[in-house]
C-alpha positions as a printed NumPy array, in Angstrom:
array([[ 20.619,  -5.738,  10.925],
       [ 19.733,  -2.606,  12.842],
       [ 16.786,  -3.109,  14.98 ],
       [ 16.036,   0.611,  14.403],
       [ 15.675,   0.192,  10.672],
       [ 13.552,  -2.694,  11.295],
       [ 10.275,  -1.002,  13.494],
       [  7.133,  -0.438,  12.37 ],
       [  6.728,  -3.043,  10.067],
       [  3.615,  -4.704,   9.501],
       [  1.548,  -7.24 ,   7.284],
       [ -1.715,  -5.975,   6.318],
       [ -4.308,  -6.311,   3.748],
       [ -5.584,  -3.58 ,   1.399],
       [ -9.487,  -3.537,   2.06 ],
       [ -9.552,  -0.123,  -0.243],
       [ -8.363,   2.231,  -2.611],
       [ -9.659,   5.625,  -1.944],
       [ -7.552,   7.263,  -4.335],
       [ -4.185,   6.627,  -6.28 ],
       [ -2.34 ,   7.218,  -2.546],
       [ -4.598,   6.332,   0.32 ],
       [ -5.648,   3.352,   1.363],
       [ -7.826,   1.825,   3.997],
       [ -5.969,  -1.513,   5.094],
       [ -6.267,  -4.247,   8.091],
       [ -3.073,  -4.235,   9.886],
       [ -1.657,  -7.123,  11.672],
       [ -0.418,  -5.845,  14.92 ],
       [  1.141,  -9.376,  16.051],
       [ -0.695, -11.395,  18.78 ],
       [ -3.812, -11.893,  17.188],
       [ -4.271,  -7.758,  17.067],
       [ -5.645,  -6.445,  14.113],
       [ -6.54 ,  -2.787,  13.249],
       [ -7.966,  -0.982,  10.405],
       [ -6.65 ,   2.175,   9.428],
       [ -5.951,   4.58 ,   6.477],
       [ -2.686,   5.354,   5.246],
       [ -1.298,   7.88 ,   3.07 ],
       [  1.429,   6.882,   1.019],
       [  5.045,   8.495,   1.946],
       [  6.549,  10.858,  -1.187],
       [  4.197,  10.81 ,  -3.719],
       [  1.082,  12.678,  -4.281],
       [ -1.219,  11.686,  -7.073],
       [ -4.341,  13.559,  -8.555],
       [ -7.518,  14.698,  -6.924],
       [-11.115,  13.017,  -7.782],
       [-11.752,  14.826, -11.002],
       [ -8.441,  16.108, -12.09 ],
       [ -6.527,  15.094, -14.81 ],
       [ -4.559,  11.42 , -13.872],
       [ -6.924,  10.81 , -10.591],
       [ -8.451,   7.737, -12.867],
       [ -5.26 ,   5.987, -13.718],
       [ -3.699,   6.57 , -10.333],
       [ -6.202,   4.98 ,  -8.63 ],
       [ -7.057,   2.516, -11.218],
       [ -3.142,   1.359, -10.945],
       [ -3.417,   1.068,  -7.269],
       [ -6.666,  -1.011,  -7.022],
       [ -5.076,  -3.326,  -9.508],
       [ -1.828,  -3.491,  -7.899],
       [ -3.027,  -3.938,  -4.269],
       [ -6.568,  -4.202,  -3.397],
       [ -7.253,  -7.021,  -1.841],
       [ -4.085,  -8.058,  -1.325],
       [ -1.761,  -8.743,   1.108],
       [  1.036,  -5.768,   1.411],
       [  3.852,  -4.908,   4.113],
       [  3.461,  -1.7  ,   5.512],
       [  5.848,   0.823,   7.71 ],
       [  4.361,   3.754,   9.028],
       [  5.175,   7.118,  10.268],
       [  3.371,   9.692,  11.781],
       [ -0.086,  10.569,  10.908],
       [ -0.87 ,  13.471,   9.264],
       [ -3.758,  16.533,   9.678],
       [ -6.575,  14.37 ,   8.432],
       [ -5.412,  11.114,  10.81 ],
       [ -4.149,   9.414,   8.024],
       [ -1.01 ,   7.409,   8.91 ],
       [  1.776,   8.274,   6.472],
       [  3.577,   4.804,   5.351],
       [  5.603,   3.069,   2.653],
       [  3.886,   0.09 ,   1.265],
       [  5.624,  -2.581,  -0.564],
       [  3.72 ,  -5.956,  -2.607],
       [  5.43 ,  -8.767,  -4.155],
       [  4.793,  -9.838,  -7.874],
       [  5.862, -13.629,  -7.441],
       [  9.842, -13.405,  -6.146],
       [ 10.551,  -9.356,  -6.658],
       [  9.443,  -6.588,  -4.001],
       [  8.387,  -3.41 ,  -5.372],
       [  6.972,  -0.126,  -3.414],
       [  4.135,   1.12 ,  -4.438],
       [  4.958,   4.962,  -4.408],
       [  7.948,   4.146,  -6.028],
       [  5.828,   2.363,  -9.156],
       [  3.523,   5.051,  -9.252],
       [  6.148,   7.527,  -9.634],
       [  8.086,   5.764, -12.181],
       [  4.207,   5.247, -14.54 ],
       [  4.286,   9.177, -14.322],
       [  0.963,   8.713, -12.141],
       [  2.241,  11.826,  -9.641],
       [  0.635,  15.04 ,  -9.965],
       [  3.816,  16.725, -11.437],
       [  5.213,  19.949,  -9.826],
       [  3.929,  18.589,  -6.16 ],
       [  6.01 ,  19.555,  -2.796],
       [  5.254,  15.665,  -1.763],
       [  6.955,  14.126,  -4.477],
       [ 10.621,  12.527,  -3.996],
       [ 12.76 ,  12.248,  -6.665],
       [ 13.976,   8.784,  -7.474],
       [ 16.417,   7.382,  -5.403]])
């Protein structure tokens, strides 16, 4: 284990979906410190509010996360404050992150700069 690899890495809580790749969450900062912030989810970029895929984006998400417990690692923030993170959610024993699932559903708006390709 690098320690390196490790930072940044938080529990938090999905409070809400705003759209298929931003989230408002409550983020356990250890020692009883809690904070509430939006983050933008790292490599993906799905639909605006009234394009074509925004619904099923965002639909996906809220099913897959809101309200739930998630682990979050975050990045810098990005021009509109919004922290730019990777968030993974478990589905009983199996980890799975959440940009990568939307890609792989074809929920992405296709042709975007923010999208990366599988790994």
């Amino acid at each position: 284990m690098t320690l390196n690899n490790k930072l940044y890495i938080f529990k938090a809580k999905v409070l809400r979906v705003v759209d298929g790749d931003t989230l408002e969450m409550r983020i356990d900062l250890g020692f009883h410190t809690h904070t509430v912030r939006k983050v933008r989810l790292l490599g993906v970029d799905t639909p605006e509010r009234g394009k074509h895929g925004y619904n099923e984006a965002k639909a996906f998400t809220t099913q897959t996360v809101l309200g739930k417990d998630v682990y979050v690692q975050t990045y810098q923030a990005d021009a509109f404050g919004r922290y730019l993170a990777d968030v993974w959610y478990q589905e009983g024993e199996n980890e799975f992150r959440l940009s990568h699932e939307l890609s792989n559903r074809g929920l992405v708006k296709e042709g975007s700069k923010w999208n990366e390709e599988d790994e």
